[in-house]
ZANU-871218 format. One line per 4 residues: number of its first residue (from 1); their letters; for each residue x, y, z of C-alpha. Coordinates in steps of 0.5 Angstrom, whole numbers, plus 500, padded with zeros to 3 digits. Each point is the difference from the previous one (the first is absolute). Example, Ala and Ser with C-alpha at 12.3 -4.5 7.8 and 13.67 -1.06 7.14 Angstrom:
! residues 2
1> AS> 525:491:516; 502:507:498
END
This chain:
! residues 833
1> XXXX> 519:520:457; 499:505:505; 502:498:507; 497:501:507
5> XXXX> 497:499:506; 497:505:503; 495:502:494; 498:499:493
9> XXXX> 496:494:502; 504:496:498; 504:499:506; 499:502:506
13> XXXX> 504:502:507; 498:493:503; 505:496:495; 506:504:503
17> XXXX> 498:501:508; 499:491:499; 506:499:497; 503:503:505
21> XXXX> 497:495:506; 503:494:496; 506:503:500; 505:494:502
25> XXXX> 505:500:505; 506:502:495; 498:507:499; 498:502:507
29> XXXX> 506:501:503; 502:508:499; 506:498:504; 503:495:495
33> XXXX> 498:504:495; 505:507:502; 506:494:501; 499:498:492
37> XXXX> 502:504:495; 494:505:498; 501:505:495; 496:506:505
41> XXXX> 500:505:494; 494:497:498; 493:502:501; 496:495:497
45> XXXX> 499:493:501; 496:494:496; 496:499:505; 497:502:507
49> XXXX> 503:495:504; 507:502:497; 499:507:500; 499:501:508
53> XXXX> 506:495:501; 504:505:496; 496:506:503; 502:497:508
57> XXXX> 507:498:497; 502:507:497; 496:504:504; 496:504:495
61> XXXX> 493:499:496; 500:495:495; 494:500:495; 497:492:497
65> XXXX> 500:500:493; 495:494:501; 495:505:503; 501:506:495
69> XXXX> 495:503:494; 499:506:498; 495:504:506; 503:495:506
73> XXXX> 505:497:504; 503:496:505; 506:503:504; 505:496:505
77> XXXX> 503:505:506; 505:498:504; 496:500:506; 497:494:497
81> XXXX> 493:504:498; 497:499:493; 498:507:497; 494:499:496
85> XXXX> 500:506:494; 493:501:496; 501:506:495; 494:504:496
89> XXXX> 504:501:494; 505:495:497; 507:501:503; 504:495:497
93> XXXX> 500:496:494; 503:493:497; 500:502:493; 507:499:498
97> XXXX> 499:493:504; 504:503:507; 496:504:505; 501:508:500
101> XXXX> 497:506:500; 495:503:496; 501:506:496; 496:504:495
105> XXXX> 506:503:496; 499:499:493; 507:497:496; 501:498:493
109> XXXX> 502:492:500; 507:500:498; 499:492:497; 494:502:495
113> XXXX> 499:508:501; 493:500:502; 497:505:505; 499:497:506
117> XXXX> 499:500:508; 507:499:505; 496:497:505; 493:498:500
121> XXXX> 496:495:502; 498:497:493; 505:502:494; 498:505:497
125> XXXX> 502:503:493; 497:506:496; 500:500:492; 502:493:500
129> XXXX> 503:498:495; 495:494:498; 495:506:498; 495:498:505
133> XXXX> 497:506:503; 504:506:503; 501:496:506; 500:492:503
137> XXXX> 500:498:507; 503:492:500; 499:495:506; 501:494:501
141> XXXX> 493:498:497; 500:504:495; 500:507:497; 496:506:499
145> XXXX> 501:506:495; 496:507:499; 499:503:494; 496:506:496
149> XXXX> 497:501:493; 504:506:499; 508:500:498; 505:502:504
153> XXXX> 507:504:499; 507:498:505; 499:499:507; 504:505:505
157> XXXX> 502:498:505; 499:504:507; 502:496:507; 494:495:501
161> XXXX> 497:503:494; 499:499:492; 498:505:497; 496:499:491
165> XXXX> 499:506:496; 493:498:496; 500:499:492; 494:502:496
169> XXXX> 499:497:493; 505:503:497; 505:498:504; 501:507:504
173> XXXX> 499:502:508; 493:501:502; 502:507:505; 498:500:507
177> XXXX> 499:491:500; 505:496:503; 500:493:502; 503:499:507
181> XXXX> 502:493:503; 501:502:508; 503:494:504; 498:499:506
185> XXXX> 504:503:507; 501:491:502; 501:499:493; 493:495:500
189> XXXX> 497:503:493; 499:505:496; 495:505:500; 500:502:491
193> XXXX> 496:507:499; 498:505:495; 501:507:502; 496:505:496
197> XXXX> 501:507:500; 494:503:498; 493:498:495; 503:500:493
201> XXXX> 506:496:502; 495:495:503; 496:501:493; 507:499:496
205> XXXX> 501:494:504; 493:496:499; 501:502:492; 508:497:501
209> XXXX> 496:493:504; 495:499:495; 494:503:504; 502:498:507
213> XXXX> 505:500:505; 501:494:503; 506:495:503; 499:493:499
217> XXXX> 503:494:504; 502:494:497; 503:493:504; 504:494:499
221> XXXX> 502:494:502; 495:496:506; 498:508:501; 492:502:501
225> XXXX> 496:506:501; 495:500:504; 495:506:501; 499:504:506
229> XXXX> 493:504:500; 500:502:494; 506:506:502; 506:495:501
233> XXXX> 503:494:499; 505:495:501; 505:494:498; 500:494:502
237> XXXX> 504:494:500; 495:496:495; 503:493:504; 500:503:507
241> XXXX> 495:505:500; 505:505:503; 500:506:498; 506:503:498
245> XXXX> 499:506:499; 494:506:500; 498:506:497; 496:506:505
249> XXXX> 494:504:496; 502:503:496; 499:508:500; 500:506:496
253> XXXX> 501:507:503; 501:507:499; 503:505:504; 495:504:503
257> XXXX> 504:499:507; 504:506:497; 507:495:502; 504:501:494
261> XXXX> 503:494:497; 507:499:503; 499:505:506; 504:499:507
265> XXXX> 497:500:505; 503:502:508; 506:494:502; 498:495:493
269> XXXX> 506:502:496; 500:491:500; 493:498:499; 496:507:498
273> XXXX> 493:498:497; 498:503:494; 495:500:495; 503:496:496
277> XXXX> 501:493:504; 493:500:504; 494:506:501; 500:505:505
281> XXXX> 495:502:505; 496:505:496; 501:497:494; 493:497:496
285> XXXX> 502:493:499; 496:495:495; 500:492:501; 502:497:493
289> XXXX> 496:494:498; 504:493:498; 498:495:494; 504:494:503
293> XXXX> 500:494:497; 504:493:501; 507:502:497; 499:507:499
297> XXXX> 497:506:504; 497:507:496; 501:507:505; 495:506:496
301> XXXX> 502:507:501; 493:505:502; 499:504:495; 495:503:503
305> XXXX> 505:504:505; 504:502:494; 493:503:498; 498:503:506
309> XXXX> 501:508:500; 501:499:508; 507:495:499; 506:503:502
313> XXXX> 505:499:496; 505:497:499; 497:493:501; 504:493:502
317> XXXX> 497:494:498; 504:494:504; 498:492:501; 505:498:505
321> XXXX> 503:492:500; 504:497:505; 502:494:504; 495:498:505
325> XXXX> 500:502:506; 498:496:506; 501:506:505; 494:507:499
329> XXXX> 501:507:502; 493:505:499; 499:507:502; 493:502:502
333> XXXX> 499:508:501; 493:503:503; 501:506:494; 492:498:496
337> XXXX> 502:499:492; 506:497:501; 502:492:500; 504:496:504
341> XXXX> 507:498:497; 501:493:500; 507:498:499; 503:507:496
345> XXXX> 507:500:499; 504:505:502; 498:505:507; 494:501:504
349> XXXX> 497:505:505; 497:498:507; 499:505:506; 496:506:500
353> XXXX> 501:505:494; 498:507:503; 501:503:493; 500:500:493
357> XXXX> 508:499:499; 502:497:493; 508:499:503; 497:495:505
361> XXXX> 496:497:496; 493:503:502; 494:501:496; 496:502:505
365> XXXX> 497:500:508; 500:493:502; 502:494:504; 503:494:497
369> XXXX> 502:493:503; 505:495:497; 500:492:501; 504:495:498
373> XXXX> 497:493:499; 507:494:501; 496:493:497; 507:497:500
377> XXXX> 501:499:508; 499:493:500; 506:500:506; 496:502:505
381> XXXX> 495:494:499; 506:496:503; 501:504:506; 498:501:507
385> XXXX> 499:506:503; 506:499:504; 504:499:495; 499:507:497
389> XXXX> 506:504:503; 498:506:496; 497:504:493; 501:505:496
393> XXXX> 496:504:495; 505:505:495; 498:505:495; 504:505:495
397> XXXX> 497:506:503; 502:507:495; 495:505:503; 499:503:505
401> XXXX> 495:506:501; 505:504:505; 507:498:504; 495:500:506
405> XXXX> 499:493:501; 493:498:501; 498:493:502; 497:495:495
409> XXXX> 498:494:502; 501:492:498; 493:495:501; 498:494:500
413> XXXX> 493:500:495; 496:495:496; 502:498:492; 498:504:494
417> XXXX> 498:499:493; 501:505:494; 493:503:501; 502:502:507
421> XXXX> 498:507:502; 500:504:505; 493:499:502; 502:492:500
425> XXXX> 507:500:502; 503:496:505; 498:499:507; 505:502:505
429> XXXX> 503:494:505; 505:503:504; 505:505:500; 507:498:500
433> XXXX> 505:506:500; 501:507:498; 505:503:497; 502:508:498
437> XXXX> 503:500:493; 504:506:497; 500:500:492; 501:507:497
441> XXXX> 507:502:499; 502:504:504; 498:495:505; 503:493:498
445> XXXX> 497:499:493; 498:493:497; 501:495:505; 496:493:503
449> XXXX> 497:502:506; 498:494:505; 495:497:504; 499:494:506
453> XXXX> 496:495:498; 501:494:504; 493:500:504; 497:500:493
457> XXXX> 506:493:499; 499:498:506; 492:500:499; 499:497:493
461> XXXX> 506:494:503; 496:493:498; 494:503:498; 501:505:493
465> XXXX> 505:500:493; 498:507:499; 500:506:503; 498:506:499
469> XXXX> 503:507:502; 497:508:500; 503:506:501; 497:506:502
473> XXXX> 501:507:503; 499:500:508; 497:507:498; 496:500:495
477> XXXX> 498:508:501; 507:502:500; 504:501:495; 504:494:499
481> XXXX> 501:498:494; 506:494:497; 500:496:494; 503:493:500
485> XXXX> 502:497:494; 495:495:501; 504:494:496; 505:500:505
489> XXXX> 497:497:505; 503:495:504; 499:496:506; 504:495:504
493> XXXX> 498:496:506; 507:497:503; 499:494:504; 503:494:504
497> XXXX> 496:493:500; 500:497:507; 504:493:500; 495:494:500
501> XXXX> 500:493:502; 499:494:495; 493:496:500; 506:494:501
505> XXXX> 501:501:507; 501:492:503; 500:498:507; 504:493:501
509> XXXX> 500:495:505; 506:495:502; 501:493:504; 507:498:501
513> XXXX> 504:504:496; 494:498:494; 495:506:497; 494:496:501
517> XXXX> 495:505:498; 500:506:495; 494:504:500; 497:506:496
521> XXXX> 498:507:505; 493:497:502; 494:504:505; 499:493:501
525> XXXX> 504:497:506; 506:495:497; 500:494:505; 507:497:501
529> XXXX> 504:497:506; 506:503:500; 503:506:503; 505:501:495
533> XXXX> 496:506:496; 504:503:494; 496:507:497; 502:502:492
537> XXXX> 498:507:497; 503:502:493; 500:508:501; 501:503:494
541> XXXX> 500:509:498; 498:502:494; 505:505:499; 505:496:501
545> XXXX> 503:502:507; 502:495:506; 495:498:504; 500:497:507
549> XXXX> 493:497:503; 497:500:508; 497:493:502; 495:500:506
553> XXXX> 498:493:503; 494:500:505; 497:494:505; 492:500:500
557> XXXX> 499:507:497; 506:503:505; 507:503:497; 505:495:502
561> XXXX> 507:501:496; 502:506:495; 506:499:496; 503:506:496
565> XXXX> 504:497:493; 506:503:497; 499:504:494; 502:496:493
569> XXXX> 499:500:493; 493:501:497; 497:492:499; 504:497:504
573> XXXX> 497:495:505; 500:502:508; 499:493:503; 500:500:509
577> XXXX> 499:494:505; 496:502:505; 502:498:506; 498:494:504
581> XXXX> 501:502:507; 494:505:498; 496:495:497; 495:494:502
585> XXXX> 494:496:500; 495:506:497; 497:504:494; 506:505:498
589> XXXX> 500:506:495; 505:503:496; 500:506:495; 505:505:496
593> XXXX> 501:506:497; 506:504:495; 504:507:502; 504:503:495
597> XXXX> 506:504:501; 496:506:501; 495:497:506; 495:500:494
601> XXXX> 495:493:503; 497:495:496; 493:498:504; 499:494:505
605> XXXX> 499:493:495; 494:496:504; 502:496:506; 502:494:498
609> XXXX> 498:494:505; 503:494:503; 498:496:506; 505:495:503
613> XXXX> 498:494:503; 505:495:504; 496:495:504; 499:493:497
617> XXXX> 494:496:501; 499:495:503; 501:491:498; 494:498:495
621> XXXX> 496:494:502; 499:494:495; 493:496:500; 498:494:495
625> XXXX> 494:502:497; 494:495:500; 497:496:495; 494:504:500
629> XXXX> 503:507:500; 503:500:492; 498:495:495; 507:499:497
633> XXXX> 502:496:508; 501:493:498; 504:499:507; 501:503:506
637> XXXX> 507:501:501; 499:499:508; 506:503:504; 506:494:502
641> XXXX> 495:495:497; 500:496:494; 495:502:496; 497:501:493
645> XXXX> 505:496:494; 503:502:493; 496:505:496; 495:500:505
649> XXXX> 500:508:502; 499:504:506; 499:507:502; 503:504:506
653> XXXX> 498:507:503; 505:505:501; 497:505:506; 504:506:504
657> XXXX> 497:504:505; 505:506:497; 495:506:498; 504:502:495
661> XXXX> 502:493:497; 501:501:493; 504:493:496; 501:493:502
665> XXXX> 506:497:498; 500:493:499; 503:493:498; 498:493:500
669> XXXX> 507:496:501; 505:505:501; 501:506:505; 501:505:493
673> XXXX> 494:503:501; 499:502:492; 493:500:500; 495:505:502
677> XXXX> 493:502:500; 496:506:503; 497:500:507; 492:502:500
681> XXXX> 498:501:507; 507:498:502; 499:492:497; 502:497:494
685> XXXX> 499:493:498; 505:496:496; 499:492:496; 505:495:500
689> XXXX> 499:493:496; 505:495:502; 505:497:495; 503:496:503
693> XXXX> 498:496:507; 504:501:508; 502:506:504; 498:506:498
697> XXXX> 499:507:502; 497:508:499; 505:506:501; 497:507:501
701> XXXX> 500:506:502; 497:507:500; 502:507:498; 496:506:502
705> XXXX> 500:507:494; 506:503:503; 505:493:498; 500:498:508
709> XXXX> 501:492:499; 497:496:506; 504:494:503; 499:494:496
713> XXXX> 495:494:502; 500:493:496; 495:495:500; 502:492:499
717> XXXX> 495:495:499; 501:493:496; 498:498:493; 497:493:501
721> XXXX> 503:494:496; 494:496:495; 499:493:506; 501:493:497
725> XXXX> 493:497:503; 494:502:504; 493:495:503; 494:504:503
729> XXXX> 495:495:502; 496:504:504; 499:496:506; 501:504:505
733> XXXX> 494:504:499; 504:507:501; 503:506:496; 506:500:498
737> XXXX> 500:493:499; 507:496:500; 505:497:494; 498:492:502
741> XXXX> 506:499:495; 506:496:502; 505:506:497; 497:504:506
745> XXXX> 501:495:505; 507:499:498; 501:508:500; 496:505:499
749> XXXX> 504:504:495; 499:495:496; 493:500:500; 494:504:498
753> XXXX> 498:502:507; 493:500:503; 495:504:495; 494:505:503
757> XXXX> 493:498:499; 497:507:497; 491:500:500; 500:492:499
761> XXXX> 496:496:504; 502:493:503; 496:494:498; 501:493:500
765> XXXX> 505:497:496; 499:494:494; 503:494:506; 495:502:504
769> XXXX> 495:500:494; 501:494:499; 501:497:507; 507:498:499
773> XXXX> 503:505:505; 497:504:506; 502:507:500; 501:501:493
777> XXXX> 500:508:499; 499:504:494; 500:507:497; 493:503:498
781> XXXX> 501:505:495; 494:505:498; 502:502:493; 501:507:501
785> XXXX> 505:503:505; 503:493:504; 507:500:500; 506:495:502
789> XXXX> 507:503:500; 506:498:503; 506:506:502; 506:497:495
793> XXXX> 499:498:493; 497:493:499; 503:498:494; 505:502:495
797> XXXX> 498:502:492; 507:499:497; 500:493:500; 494:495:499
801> XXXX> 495:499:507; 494:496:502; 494:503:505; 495:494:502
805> XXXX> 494:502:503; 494:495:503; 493:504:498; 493:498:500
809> XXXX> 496:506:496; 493:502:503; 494:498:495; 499:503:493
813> XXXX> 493:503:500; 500:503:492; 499:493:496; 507:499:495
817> XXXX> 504:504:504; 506:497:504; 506:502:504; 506:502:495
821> XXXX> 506:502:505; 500:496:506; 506:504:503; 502:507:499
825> XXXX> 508:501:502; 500:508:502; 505:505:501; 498:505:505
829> XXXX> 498:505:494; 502:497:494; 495:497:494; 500:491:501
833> X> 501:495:496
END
């Protein structure tokens, strides 16, 4: 399968530029790399991070096997730039399963004897042996052969040609036929032809062909044709529906353009192009009709050229098939009868011709333009402009109209389809650059001339995969007149990437020798405590050279501190401690960017904020809620007072006059402080239910957003222990009333204590009722809200207990309606019973 990353749609530029900006620590150091033992004869590496290792080290241009398929790739220099090559024609080939150059050259199998290509971009066989046409191409996907229904005799090989006499019925050689299969200049096909001398020839071989001229294409494996307008096709991979190879229209001329078959032309001993390979300008061309079917495809012969006493002779019949090719070339002239060429092969003409000259390739007074569309230049997606050092446009020129040097000019225009003409043909962004090219042979002959593109690069950077380049005479009335061989064309955009800056970057916070916070770059401000501040930024080059980052730190948006790091090796860490002298309490920021050995810079990362509070706020006060305040308060826990009792529970509100008061840290009991609640308008309020009865208390404190804790305050208070007796006679008349028990007389920690009077009224009592004792007083209770309570627990319920009480209902107005429970013994807030 082929391989390749910047065209064919099956890989693209990004893979190899993304590769490069994971590359580890272990392939960054060039240094390291010239101490080791490195074989410096070799020009190729596995992958693109190697490669530019290899390149610094050995200080030569190192290609990336991993970048490379027929028409692109990627190449490290020794400065530490990448080369990105894209190419209109193949130029190298992995057919025998190592990468080398194409060539078209036909040599005989010394394994099986077949006729085949040296080089090509699919293996191609001729006469194969299998009996499957005259002529197979094989991918990976599948093959595709050729064949016509007329017998042939031995092909002659010729250069990059095959060569077959054509057999009648009896077996003998049709005169003036021949069949010829012309492998293409970057060995990506072949263009398979009739030529046919004159009109009894042509007759002799539809006779020989059953009454039509035809070549039929069949395939194999997961191959499929797909037509194309009815005058073209392709194959596609049936499984992934790329198209792995394409058939151009097929055509049919004469020779009305007088060019004769073979004839050179000034300066193109190389690469002539002659009637036998495409048609000339002048030439009366005919599109031949395509039958395609899914695994086979039908190329029909026009009849009526061969009966039209206005045709020519000879004519050729030619249905090219070859590699699919990403990248396009078109001419468009202003010469009214003639069409664009879209994707020729061989060499074309642009400029102005003055004249009719057959030696330069020029049929008639006319204006010509070139333009090449590169579709595989996914590379240029991945950049910035910044990161474009420069590009270049190359093309194989083999004329020119005079040793003069006229300018001919390289643009920047629009796309182009296969239908373009002059009328329709791209729009012009810019110029670009200009160049004087001398082809004839008395001033230079066939070389590749070349032109600046780097505003088109620079232009198209982060924003296009394709570019479309033209060329066109500065002068278009003017004899300046050059042709190019159109497949030749190449560009090169050579590039640095700037360093970057990992999105990992950290700032941590230390206390006492401890990181006590770690935090993510954030736009929001890290609150901390501490002036003990560590900056972290992981710096990477994507073309694997070393690395050093610059820190700036700024106070309330004014630059404070800059600091320069050493250079290191790409993916290392840069770790800096900012100075504490230069910090204190206030919103701080910080922010880094990359620089490779050459000054190329990365941009400024975004500010990453902290700010520094070291001010503690001050003690907490404690306050024992009351009953009324939270429906879980059994007991109020009253300050250095006995309160409350086992399992009866009490609430204390936690309060901080601190604006930024955050958590309160408390405990009951001890001073370790391990639980917390949030403050809410800087209070909080924590329960405690007693366990066990005696000394108690609450330890709390608060700690503001950035960690500052305040001093500690503790609140004791007592548990109270269950009273062994308690008697409330009520005579005193008042609230509270006392504990008339003798426990209490004999000390009052022993006893209940007074009880207060909540609601209920005096009344007199059953002595005085009864006229036994004067001053007899008793409680009258409502039935409603009217309460009596005492301070410390009246009773104990883990052991058996008695309550008396004296108690006269009021009357029963209901009749069969009586009292059921006299005495209602309540704990604040709980059921009875």
């Amino acid at each position: 399968m082929r391989k390749g990353l910047m065209g064919r749609g099956r890989r693209t530029v990004v893979t190899a530029v993304a590769a490069v900006l994971v590359a580890g620590a272990a392939y960054a150091a060039a240094d390291a790399v010239r101490g080791s033992d490195v074989d410096c004869s070799a020009t190729q590496a596995p992958t693109l991070t190697e490669a530019l290792l290899l390149a610094q080290a050995c200080e030569h241009d190192v290609v990336a096997l991993d970048s490379l398929d027929p028409y692109s790739s990627l190449t490290a220099t020794p400065a530490g730039a990448v080369r990105a090559s894209a190419s209109t024609g193949a130029v190298r080939t992995e057919v025998s399963g190592e990468w080398a150059p194409v060539d078209p050259s036909v040599v005989t199998d010394e394994e099986s004897g077949e006729l085949r290509v040296a080089s090509p971009v699919h293996a191609i066989t001729f006469d194969p042996k299998d009996g499957s046409g005259f002529v197979a191409i094989e991918s990976d996907e599948g093959a595709i052969s050729l064949d016509v229904p007329v017998d042939l005799g031995a092909p002659r090989v010729s250069g990059s040609r095959v060569v077959w006499d054509v057999l009648d019925a009896t077996g003998s050689v049709i005169d003036g036929v021949e069949l010829i299969a012309q492998v293409q200049p970057d060995a990506s096909g072949v263009t398979p032809l009739f030529e046919v001398r004159d009109a009894a020839a042509y007759e002799d071989l539809e006779q020989a062909s059953g009454g039509r001229i035809a070549f039929e294409y069949v395939t194999s494996g997961s191959l499929e044709l797909r037509d194309e307008r009815g005058k073209a096709f392709s194959a596609v991979d049936g499984q992934t529906g790329d198209t792995v190879f394409a058939a151009a229209e097929a055509r049919q001329w004469d020779s009305a353009s007088g060019v004769p078959s073979g004839g050179e032309r000034e300066g193109t001993k190389a690469g002539a192009v002659d009637s036998g390979v495409a048609p000339a300008d002048g030439d009366s061309v005919s599109t031949l009709e395509v039958e395609v079917r899914d695994d086979a495809a039908t190329v029909v012969a026009d009849g009526d050229m061969a009966s039209d006493p206005d045709t020519v002779w000879p004519v050729t019949i030619d249905p090219k098939i070859e590699d699919h090719k990403l990248n396009q070339w078109i001419v468009v002239r202003d010469y009214t009868g003639w069409p664009s060429k879209y994707n020729t092969d061989g060499n074309e003409g642009v400029g102005y011709c003055p004249s009719v000259s057959v030696t330069a390739g020029c049929q008639g007074v006319h204006r010509s333009r070139v333009f090449w569309q590169f579709n595989n230049m996914g590379v240029l997606k991945e950049l910035s402009a910044q990161d474009v050092i420069s590009a270049q446009f190359r093309a194989k020129g083999v004329h020119s109209w005079d040793c003069s040097g006229p300018a001919l000019d390289l643009y920047l225009t629009g796309g182009f389809t296969l239908s373009t003409t002059w009328a329709t043909q791209p729009a012009t962004k810019m110029k670009l650059s200009s160049a004087r090219p001398k082809h004839r042979d008395a001033c230079g002959g066939a070389t590749f001339d070349e032109w600046d593109a780097t505003a088109a690069a620079k232009d198209y950077a982060g924003v296009n995969t394709s570019m479309t380049l033209g060329l066109r005479a500065a002068s278009e009335t003017e004899p300046s007149w050059w042709r190019y061989e159109l497949h030749t064309a190449q560009l090169d955009v050579l590039f640095n990437r700037a360093p970057t800056i990992d999105t990992a970057s950290r700032t941590t916070f230390w206390t006492a020798r401890k990181a006590t916070k770690e935090n993510a770059c954030s736009a929001t401000p890290v609150l901390v405590n501490s002036t003990d501040v560590q900056v972290s930024v992981l710096a990477r080059d994507p073309d694997g050279s070393q690395v050093r980052v610059h820190l700036q730190v700024y106070k309330s948006g004014s630059r404070l501190w800059d600091y320069s790091f050493q250079l290191k090796s790409s993916g290392t860490a840069f770790v800096k401690t900012i100075p504490s002298e230069l910090l204190g309490d206030g919103t701080f920021s910080w922010r880094v960017r990359a620089e490779d050995p050459d000054g190329l810079l990365s941009e400024w990362t975004s500010s990453c904020f902290f700010e520094i509070d070291t001010v503690k706020p001050g003690p907490i006060q404690i306050r024992a809620m009351g009953g009324d305040e939270r429906k879980e308060i059994r007991a109020v826990y009253a300050k250095g007072l006995e309160r409350g009792g086992v399992g009866q529970t009490g609430c204390f509100e936690l309060s901080s006059s601190a604006s930024d008061a955050h958590q309160f840290w408390y405990s009951f009991g001890t001073e370790a402080r391990d639980g917390h609640i949030l403050a809410s308008n800087g209070k909080a309020v924590v329960c405690f239910t007693p366990q066990a009865a005696g000394s108690a208390f609450v330890s709390a404190l608060v700690k503001d957003k950035a960690g500052n804790e305040s001093e500690d305050t503790n609140y004791g208070f007592f548990v109270a222990h269950p009273r062994e007796d308690g008697v409330w006679s009520f005579d005193e008349g008042t609230s509270p009333a006392k504990d008339d028990s003798l426990a209490w007389e004999r000390d009052p920690k022993l006893g209940v204590g007074p009880i207060t009077v909540a609601g209920a009224r005096w009344a007199q009592g059953p002595h005085a009722e009864f006229l036994s004792r004067e001053g007899d007083l008793a409680l009258d209770f409502d039935g409603q809200d009217d309460e009596a309570y005492t301070a410390s627990p009246v009773f104990a319920t883990d052991d058996s207990f008695v309550i008396a009480a004296h108690v006269r209902p009021d009357a029963v107005a209901t009749p069969g309606r009586s009292w059921s429970r006299k005495v209602r013994p309540m704990v604040s807030g709980a059921s009875d019973w």
